[in-house]
FILO-465296 format. One record per residue: residue in three letters; x, y, z of N, C-alpha, C, CB in turn. Coordinates in steps of 0.2 Angstrom, whole numbers, plus 5000, padded with zeros to 4 digits. Glycine has a CB too. Layout:
! FILO-465296
ALAXYZXYZXYZXYZ...
END
This chain:
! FILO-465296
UNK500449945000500050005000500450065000499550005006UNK500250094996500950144994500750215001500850184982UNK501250265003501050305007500550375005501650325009UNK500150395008500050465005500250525004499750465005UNK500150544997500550614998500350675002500650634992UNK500950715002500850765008500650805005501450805012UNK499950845008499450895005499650935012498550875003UNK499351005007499051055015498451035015499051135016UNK498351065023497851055027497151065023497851095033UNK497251145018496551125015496551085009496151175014UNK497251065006496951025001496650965001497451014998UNK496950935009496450885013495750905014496550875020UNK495850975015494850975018494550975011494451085023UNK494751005005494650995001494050934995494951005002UNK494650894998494850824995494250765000495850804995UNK494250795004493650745011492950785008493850755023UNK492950855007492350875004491950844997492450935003UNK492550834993492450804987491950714989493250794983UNK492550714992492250614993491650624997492950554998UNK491350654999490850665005490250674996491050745012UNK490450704990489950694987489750804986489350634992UNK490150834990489950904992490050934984490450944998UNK489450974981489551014974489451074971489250994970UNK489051094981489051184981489351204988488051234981UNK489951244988489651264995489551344993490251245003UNK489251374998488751455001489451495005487851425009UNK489651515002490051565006490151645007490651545005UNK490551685011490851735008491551715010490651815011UNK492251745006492651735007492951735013492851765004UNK493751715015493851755020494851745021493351715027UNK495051765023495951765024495951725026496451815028UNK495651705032495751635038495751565032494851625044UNK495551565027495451515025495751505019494851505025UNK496151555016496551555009496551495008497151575009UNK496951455008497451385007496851345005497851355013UNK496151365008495551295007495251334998494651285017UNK495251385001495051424992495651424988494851514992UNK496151404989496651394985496451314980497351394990UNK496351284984496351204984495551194979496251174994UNK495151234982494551244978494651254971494051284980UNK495051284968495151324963495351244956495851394965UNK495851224960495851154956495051124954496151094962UNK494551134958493951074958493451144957493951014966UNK493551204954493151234953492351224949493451264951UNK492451164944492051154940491351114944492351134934UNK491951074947491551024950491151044957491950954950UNK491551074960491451084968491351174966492351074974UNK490651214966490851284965490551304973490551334958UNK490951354973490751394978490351464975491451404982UNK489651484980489451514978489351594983489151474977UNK489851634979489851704983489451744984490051744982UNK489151734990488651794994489051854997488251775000UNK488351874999488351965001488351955010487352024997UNK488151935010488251905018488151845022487751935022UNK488451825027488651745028487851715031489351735033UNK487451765032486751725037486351705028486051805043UNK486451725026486051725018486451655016486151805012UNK487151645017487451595015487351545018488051605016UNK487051555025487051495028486151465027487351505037UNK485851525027485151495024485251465017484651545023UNK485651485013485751455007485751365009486451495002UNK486151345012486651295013486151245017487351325015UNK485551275022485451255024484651225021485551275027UNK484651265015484051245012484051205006483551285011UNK484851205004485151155002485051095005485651165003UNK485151075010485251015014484451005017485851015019UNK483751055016483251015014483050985006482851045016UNK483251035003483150994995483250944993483451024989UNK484050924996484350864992484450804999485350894987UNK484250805006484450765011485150775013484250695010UNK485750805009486250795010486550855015486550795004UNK486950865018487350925022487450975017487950905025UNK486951035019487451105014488051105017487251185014UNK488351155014489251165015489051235015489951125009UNK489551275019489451335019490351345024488451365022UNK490551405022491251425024491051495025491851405018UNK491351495031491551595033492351605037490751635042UNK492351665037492851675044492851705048493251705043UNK493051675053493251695060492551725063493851745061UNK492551775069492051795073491451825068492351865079UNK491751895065491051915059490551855056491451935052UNK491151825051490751775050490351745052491051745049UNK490551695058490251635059489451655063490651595064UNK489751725067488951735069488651765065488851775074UNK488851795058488251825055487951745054488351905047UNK488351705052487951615049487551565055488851555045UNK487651605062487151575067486651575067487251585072UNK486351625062485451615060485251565057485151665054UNK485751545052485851485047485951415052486551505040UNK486151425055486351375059485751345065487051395061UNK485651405067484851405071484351365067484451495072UNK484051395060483651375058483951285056483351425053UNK484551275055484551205053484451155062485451185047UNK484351205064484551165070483651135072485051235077UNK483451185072482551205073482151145068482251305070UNK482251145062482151125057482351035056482451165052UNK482851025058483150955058483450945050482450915059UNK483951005049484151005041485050985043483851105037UNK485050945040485750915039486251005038485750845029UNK486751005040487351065038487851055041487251145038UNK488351085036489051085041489251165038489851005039UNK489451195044489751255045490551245045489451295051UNK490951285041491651275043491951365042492251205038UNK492251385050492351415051493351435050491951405056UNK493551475046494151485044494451515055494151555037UNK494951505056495151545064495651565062495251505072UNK495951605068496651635068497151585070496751695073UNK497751595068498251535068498251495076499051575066UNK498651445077498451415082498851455090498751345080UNK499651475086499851515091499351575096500351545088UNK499151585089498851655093498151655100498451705085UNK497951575097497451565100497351585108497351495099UNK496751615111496551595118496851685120497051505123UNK497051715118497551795118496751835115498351805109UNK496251835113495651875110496051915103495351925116UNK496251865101496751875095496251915091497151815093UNK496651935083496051965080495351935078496351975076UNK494651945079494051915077494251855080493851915070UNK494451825085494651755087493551725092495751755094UNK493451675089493051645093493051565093492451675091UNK492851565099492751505102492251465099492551515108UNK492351435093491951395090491351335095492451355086UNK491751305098491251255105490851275108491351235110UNK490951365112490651385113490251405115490651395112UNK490351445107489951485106489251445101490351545101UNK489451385100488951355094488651275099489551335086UNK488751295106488551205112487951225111488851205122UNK487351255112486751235110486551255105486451255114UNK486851295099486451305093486451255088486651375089UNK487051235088487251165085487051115087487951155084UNK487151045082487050985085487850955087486550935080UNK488450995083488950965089489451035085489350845087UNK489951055089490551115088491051075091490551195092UNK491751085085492251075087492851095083492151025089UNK493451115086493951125082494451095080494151165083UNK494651095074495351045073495851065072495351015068UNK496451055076497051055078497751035073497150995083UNK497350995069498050955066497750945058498250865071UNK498350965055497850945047497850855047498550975037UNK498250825050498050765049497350735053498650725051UNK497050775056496350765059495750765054496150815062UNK495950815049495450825044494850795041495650855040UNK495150735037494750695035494250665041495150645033UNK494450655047494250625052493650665056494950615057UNK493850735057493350785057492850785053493450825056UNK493150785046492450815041492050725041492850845030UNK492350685039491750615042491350605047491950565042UNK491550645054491250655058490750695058491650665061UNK490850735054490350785053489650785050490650835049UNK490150745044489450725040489150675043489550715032UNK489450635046488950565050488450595055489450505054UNK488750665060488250685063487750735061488550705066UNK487750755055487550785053486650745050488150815048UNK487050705049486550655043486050615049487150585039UNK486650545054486150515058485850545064486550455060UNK485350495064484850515071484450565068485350545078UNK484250625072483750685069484450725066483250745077UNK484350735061484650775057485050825059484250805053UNK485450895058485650945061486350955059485650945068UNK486351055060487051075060487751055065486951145059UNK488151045061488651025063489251085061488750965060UNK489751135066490251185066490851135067490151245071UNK491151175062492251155062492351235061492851085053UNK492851215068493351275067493951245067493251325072UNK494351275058494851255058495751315058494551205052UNK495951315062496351395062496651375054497151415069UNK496951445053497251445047497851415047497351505045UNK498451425051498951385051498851295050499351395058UNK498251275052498251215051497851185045498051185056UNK497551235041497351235033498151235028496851295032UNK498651265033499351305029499751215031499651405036UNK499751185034500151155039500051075031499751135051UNK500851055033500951005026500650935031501950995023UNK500350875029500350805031500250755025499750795035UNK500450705028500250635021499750615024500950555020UNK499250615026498650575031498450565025498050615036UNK497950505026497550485020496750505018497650415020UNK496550485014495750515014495150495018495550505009UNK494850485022494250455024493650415019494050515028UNK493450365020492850355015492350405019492550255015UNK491850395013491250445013490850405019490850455005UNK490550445023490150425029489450375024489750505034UNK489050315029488450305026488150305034488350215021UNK487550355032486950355037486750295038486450405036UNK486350285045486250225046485550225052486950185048UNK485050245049484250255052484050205055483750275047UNK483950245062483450185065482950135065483250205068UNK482650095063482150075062481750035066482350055058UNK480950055066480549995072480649925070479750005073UNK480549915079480449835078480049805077480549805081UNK479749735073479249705074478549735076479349665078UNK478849715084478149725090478049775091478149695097UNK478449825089478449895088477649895083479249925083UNK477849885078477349895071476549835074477849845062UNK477049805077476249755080475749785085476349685085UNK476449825088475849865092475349915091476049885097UNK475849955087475350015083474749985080475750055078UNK474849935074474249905072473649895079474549825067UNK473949855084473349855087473049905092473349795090UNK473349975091473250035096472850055090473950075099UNK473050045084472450065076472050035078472750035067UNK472049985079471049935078470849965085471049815078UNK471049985090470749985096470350055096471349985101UNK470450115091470450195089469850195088470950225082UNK469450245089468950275085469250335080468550305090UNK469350395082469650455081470250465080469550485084UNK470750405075471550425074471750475071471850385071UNK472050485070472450555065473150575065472150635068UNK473450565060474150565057474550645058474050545049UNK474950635062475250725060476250705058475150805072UNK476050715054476850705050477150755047476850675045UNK477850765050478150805051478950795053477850825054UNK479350865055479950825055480550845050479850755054UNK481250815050481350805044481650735043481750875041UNK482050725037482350675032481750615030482850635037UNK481150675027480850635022481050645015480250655022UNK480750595012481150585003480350575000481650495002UNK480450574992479950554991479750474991480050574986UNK480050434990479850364993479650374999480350324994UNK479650395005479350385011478650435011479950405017UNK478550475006478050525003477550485003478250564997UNK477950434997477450374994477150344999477650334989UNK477650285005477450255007476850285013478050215008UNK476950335016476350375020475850385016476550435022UNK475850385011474950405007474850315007474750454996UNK475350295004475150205003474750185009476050145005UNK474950185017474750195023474150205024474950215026UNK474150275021473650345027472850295019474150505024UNK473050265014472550255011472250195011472550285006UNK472650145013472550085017472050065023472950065020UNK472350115028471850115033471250185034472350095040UNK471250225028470850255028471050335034470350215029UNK471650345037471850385039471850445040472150385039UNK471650525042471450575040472550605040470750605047UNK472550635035473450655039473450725038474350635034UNK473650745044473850835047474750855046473750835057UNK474950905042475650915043475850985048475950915037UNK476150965050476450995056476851065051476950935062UNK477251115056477151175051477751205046477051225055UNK477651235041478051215035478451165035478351255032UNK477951095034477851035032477351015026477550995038UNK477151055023476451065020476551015012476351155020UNK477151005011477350965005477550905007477850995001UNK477550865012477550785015476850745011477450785025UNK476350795011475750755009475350795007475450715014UNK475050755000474850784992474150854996474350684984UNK474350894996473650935000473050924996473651015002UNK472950914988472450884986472250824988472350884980UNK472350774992472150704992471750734998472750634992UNK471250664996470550675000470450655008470150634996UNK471350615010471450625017471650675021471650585018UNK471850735015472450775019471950815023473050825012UNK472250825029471650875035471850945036471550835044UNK472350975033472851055037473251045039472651105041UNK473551095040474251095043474251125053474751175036UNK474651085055474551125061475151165064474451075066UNK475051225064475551285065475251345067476151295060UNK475651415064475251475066474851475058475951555067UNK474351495062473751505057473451465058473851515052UNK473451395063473051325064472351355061473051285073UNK471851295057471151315057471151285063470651285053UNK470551325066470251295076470151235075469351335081UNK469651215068469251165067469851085070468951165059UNK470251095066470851045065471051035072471551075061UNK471351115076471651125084471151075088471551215086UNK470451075087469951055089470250975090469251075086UNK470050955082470150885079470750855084470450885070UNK471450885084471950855087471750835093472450895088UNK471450885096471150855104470750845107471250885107UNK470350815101469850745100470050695099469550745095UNK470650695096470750615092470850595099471550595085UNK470750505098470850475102471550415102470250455102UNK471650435096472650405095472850465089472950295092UNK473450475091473650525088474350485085473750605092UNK474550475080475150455076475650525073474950405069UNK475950525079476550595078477350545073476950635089UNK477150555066477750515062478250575061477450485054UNK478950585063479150615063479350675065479050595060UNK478950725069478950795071479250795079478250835069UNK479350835082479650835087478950855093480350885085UNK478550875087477950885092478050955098477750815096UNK478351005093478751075097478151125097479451115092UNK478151185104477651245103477251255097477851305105UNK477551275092477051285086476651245081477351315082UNK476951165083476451145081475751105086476751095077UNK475951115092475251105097475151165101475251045101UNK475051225097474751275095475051285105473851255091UNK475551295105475851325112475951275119475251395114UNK475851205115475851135122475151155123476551155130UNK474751165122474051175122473751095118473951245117UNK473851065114473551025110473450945113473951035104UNK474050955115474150895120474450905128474750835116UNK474250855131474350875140475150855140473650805147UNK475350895145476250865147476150835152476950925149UNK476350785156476750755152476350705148477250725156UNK475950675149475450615148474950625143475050615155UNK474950625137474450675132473850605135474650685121UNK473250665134472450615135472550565130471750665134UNK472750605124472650535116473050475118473050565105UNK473150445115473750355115473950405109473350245112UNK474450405110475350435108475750415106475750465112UNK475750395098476350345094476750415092476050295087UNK477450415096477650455094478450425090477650515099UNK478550445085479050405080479550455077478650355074UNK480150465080480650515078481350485078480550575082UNK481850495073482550495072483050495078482650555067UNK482650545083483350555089482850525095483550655091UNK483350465099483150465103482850505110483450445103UNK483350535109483350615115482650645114484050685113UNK482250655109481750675109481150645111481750685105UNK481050565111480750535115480550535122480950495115UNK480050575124480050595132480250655136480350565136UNK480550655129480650725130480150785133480750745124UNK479750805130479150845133478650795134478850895128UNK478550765128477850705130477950635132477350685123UNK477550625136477850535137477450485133477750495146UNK477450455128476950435123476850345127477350445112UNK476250315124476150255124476650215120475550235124UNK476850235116477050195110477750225108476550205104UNK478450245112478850275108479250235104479150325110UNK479450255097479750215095480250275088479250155092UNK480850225093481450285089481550245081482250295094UNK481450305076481550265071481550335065480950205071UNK481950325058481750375055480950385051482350385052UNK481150415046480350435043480450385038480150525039UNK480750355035480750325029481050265030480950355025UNK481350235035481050155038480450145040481450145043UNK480050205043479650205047479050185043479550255051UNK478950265035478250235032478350175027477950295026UNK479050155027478950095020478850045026479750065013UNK478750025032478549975038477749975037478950015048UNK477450045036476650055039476750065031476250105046UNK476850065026476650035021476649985018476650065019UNK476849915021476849855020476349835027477549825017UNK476249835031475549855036474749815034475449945037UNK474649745036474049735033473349775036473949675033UNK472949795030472349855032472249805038471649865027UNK471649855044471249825049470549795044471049885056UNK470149755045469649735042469249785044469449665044UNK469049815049468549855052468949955053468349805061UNK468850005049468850065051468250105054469050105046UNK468050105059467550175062467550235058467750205070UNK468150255059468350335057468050355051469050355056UNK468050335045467850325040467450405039467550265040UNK467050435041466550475045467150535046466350425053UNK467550525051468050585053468550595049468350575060UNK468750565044469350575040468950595036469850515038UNK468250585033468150625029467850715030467750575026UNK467750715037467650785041467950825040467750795047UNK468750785041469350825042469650855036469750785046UNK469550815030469750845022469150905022469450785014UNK468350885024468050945023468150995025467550955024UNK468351005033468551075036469051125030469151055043UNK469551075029470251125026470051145021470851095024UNK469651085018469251125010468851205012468451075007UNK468551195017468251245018468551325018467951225023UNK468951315021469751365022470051395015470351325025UNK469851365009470351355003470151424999470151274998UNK469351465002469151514997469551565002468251514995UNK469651595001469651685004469251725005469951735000UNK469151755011468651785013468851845011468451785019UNK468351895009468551975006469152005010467852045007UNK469752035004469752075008469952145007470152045012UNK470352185011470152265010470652295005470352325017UNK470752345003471052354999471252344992471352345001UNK471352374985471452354980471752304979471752394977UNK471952284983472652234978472452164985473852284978UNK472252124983471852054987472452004985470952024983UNK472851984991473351934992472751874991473751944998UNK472251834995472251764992471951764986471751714995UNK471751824982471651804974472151814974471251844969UNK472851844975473451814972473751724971474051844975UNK473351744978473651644981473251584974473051604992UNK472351604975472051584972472351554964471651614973UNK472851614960472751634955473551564956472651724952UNK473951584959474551544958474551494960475151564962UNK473951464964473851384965473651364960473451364969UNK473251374955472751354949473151374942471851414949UNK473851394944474351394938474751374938474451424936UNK475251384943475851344944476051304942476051334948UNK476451264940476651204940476651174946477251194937UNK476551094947476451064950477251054956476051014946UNK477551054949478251064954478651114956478751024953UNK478151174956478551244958478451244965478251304956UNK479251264969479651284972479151344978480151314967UNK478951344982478751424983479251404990477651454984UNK479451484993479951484999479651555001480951474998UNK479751555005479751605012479951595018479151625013UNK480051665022480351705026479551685034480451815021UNK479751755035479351755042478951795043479651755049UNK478351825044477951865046477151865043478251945045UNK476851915044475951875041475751845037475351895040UNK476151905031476051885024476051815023476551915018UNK476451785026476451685026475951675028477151635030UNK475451675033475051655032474451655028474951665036UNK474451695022473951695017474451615013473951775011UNK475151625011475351575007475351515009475951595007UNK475451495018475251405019474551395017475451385027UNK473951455019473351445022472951415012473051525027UNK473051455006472851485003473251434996472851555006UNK473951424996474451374993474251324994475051384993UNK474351254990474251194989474751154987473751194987UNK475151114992475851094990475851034990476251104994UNK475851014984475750924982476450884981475250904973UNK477150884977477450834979477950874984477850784974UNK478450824987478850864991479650904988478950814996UNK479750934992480350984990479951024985481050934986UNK479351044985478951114984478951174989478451094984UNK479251164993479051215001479551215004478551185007UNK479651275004480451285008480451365013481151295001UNK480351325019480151395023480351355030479251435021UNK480751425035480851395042480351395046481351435046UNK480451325048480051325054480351355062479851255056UNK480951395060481151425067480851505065482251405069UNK480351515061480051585058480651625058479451625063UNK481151615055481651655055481651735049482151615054UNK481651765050481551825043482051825039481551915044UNK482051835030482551845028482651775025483051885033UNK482451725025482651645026482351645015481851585034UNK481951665014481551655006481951685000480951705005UNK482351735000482651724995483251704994482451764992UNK483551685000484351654999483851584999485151665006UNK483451575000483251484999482951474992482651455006UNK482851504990482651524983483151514977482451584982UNK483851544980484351534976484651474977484851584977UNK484551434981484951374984484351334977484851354995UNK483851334977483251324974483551304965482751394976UNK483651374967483551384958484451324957483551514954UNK484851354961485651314960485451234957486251314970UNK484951214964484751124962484551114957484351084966UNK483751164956483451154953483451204946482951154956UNK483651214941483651254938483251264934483951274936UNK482951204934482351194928481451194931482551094924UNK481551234937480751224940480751294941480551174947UNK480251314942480151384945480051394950479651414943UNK480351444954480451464961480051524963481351474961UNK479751534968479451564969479751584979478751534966UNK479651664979480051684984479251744987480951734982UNK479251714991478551774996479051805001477851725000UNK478951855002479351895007478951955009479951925004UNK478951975016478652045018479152105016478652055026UNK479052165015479452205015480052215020479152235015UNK479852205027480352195033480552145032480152185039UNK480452065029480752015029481252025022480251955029UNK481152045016481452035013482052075013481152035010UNK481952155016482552195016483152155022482252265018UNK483052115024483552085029484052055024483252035035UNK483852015017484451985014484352005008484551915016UNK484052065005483852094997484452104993483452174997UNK485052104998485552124993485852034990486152184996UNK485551984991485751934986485451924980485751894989UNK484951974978484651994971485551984968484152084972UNK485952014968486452034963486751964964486952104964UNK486551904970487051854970486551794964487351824979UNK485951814964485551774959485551804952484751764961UNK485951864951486051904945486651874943486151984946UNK487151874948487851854945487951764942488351874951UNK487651724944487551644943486851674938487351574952UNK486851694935486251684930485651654933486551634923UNK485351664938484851634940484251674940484951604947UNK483651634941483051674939482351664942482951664932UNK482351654951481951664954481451724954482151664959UNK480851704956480051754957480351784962479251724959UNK480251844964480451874972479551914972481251954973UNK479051904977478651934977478651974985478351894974UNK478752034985478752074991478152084993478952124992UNK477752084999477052094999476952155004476652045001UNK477052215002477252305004476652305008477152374997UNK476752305014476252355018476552395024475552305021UNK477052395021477452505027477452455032476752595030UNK477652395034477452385043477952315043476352365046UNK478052295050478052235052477552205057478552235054UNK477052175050476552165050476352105057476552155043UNK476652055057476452005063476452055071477251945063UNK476952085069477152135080476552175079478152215083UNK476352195071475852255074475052215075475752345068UNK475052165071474452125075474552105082474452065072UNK475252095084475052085091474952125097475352045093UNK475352185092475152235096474552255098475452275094UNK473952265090473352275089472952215096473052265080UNK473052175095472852115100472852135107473252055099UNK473552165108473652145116473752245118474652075118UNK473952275115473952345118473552385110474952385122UNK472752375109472652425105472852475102472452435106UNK472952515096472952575094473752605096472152615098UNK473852565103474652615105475152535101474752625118UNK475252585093475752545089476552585089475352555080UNK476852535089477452585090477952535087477652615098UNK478452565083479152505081479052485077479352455083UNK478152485072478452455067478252465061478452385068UNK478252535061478052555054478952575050477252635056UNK478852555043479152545038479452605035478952505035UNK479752655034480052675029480052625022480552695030UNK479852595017480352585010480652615005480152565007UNK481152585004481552594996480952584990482152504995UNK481052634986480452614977480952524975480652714966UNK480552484979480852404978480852404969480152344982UNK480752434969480652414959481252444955479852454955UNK481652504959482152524956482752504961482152604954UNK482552484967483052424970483152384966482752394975UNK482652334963482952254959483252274954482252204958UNK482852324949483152324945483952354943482752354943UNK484352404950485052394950485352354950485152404952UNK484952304951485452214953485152194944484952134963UNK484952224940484952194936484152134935485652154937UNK483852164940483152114940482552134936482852104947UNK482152094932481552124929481152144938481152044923UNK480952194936480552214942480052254939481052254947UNK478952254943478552284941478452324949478052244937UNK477852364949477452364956476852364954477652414961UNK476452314957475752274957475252304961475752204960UNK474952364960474352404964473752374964474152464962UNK473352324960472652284960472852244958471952304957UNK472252194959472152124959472152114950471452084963UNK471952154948471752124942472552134937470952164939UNK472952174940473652174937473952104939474152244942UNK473852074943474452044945474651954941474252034952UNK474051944937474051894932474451904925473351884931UNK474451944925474951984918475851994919474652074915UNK475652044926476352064929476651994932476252114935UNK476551934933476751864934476951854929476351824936UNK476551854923476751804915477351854914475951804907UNK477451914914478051954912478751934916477952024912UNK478551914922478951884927479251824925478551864933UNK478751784923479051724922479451724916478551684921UNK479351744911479551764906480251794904479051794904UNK480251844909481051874909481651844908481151914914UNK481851784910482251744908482951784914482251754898UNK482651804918483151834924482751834930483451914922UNK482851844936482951864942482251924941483951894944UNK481651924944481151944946480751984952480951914945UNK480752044952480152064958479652084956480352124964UNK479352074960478552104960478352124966477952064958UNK478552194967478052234975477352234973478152314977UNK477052184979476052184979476152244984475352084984UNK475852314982475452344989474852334991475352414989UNK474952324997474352295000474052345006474552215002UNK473452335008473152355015473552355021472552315018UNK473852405022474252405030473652355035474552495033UNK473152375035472652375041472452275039471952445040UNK472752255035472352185034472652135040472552155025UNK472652135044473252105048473352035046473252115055UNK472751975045472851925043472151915039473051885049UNK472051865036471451845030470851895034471151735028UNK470851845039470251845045470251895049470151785050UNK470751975048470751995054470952055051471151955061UNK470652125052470852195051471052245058470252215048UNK471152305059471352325062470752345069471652355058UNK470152345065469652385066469452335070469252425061UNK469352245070469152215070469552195076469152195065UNK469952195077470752185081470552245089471652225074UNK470352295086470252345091469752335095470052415090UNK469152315090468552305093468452225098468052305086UNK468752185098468852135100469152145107469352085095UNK469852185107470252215113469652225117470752285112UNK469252295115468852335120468652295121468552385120UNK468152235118467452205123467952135127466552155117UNK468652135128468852105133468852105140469352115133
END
């Protein structure tokens, strides 16, 4: 066996990225790390790196990356700046259950532990936001690290994973050899596991499916309708989850998160077994630990998730079983039907409710967001992309959009702002042949607007749709809710968004009525470049169901 030859440190980190299968990573530059962008330049075609405007936009890139494809985004910053503007990115993969590895350029080793220049404590600073931090010492570690990384990244519940690697030890020569590529290795139930559930099924009146989570695939997509249409199952998806299960099919019952229908909220805490496949079963999807009792939920509780640790965690279920999502549905989709369903009745309730929700109630103002919704559900391709950020305007988009296969829906469940149009580009990078669609508030979008020019420069050609209404729209609903009329903080100055995009090179219109916005789309689409469209809308609309006037009047008779 012949020796290996001496590389630097990052021609190693390099070369363990390659074999790991890595073909974007999300970055901004950095000094700390020369020698690993040195090394990249060999493998540019194959490995590119893609240059942003700020590293939180990088790390959302990377992270929604690694929901598109199941694989770990790759994303690279430097030192202190860096890594914390990318701890947003790293939060939401954390919240989310999204595979990433963060690698942090440092200051050489000498210097370390002196508060040297931008020097930070990778471990840290990253012990609870991450699912593991740690820094490497030695270029002959490297391989060993980065397989580490990615295996943690991958097995069990999903999650980010930080390296901090100083620059002298990307600079430092070794012969270490390469690491094979990690294989994940998903829990799977056992038997009596699957025996039992079947007979906690036949025992049910009122079951109901809430699926959620992440490391779903399309195969486990399939095998869960396989299931859910076997035994006649109603399924709920927990929040932007909404593309796990076809929302036309005639079991699908809503989504449970902000914006829950009551009807559904109601449903959950009625059923009389609840089958939690996959989600962690966190405040937003039981609508505040409201939905089910702690510790002891009233329903029989199959709760089936990737990480152990999550098991008993908050709930103590009858049934836990650690396993991932896609050992789990191809198990209950080879599952023989029960002879006898009750529910039959309630799964078909539970489709009606959501249906019922699907129309738009009036609303104020020239320019009517669910007729936008309306009009983009009834045209889109089936396998368009839509992503978004955080604040109300998303509630027209989960409530009002209809997401049939998966890797359609790309939006944090840690409501992070700013999250839609670096995930859009990550979007368009994988996908370049689908159409990508970016909903944003004005406050959400101006947090990461200047990657318009990073979707300008890679020739990409995402929808950006801003939905203008002067505010940050969610606080002043709550404000209106909880201290009437006394608004403060969050009304908006804007930029004329339209000669914003267009300096980056973007086709850009602005959309004042509804009846504009079907044409101003088709021209969108059409441009063959990078797209905005500002909707002005009703400042006072606060959500479909709820106006300002409405909001006051509710307060007072409190």
């Amino acid at each position: 066996m012949s020796a290996a030859p001496r590389r630097s440190g990052g021609e190693v980190l390099v070369a363990a990225l390659a074999l790991h299968g890595v073909d974007l990573i999300f970055g901004v530059p950095g000094e700390s790390y020369l020698r690993a962008l040195d090394a990249l330049y060999d493998r540019r075609d194959a490995m590119r790196f893609i240059v942003c405007r700020h590293e939180g936009a990088a790390a959302h890139m990377g992270e929604a990356y690694g929901k598109l494809t199941g694989r770990p985004g790759v994303v690279m910053v430097t030192r202190a700046p860096g890594a914390t503007h990318a701890s947003i990115g790293v939060h939401t993969a954390k919240q989310d259950s999204t595979p990433l590895v963060l690698i942090v350029g440092l200051p050489g080793r000498e210097h370390l532990g002196r508060e040297a220049w931008q020097e930070i404590d990778v471990r840290a600073t990253f012990a609870t936001l991450a699912k593991h931090a740690e820094q490497v010492d030695e270029a002959a570690r490297i391989p060993e690290a980065i397989a580490r990384a990615f295996a943690t990244a991958c097995n069990g519940r999903p999650g980010p994973v930080v390296l901090g690697i100083p620059e002298d030890v990307l600079d430092e020569q070794t012969a270490v050899a390469d690491a094979p590529p990690v294989t994940v290795a998903p829990p799977s139930p056992a038997p009596e596991q699957l025996a039992q559930l079947r007979a906690l099924l036949a025992g049910a009146q009122r079951p109901l499916v809430l699926a959620g989570g992440g490391g779903w695939t399309a195969e486990a997509c399939a095998d869960l309708q396989t299931f859910a249409d076997a035994f006649g199952l109603p399924v709920a998806l927990t929040f932007r989850r909404q593309d796990v299960f076809d929302n036309a099919h005639p079991l699908y019952a809503g989504h449970a998160g902000l914006g829950m229908d009551r009807a559904l909220a109601q449903r959950i805490r009625d059923a009389d077994l609840l089958l939690a496949l996959g989600p962690r079963l966190g405040e937003t999807s039981t609508d505040g630990y409201t939905l089910l009792t702690i510790p002891r939920p009233v329903q029989t509780l199959i709760h089936v998730h990737p990480g152990s640790e999550e098991l008993g965690r908050v709930y103590t279920a009858t049934l836990p079983i650690n396993a991932g999502v896609a050992p789990m549905a191809r198990a209950l989709a080879a599952l023989a039907p029960l002879p006898v369903r009750p529910w039959d009745a309630w799964a078909t309730a539970a489709h009606a409710d959501y249906e019922k929700r699907l129309q738009p109630p009036p609303s104020a103002g020239a320019l009517d967001l669910g007729a936008v919704m309306v009009h983009l559900r009834d045209t889109l391709p089936r396998d368009a992309i839509v992503c978004n950020g955080a604040g109300n305007y998303a509630i027209w988009v989960q409530r009002f959009y209809r997401y049939r296969p998966l890797h359609t829906q790309l939006a944090p469940t840690s409501g992070t702002m700013g999250y839609g149009l670096p995930a859009a580009i990550a979007a368009k990078l994988v996908h370049p042949e689908r159409v990508v669609i970016d909903f944003a508030g004005d406050g959400c979008f101006l947090m990461t607007a200047q990657e318009l020019v990073t979707a300008a420069q890679y020739g990409l050609d995402p929808i950006v749709i801003v939905v203008d209404n002067g505010s940050y729209g969610s606080i002043r609903a709550h404000q209106e809710r909880e201290f009437p009329a006394r608004v403060i903080a969050t009304e908006l100055q804007n930029p004329d968004f339209v000669a914003y995009a267009r300096a980056f090179g973007a086709h850009a219109e602005r959309v004042a009525a509804t009846a504009e916005f079907p044409a101003a789309f088709a021209r969108a689409r059409a441009a063959g470049r990078a797209a905005l469209l500002e909707l002005v809308v009703e400042r006072d609309q606060l959500t479909p169901d709820l106006d300002v006037a409405t909001a006051r009047a509710r307060a007072s008779s409190r």
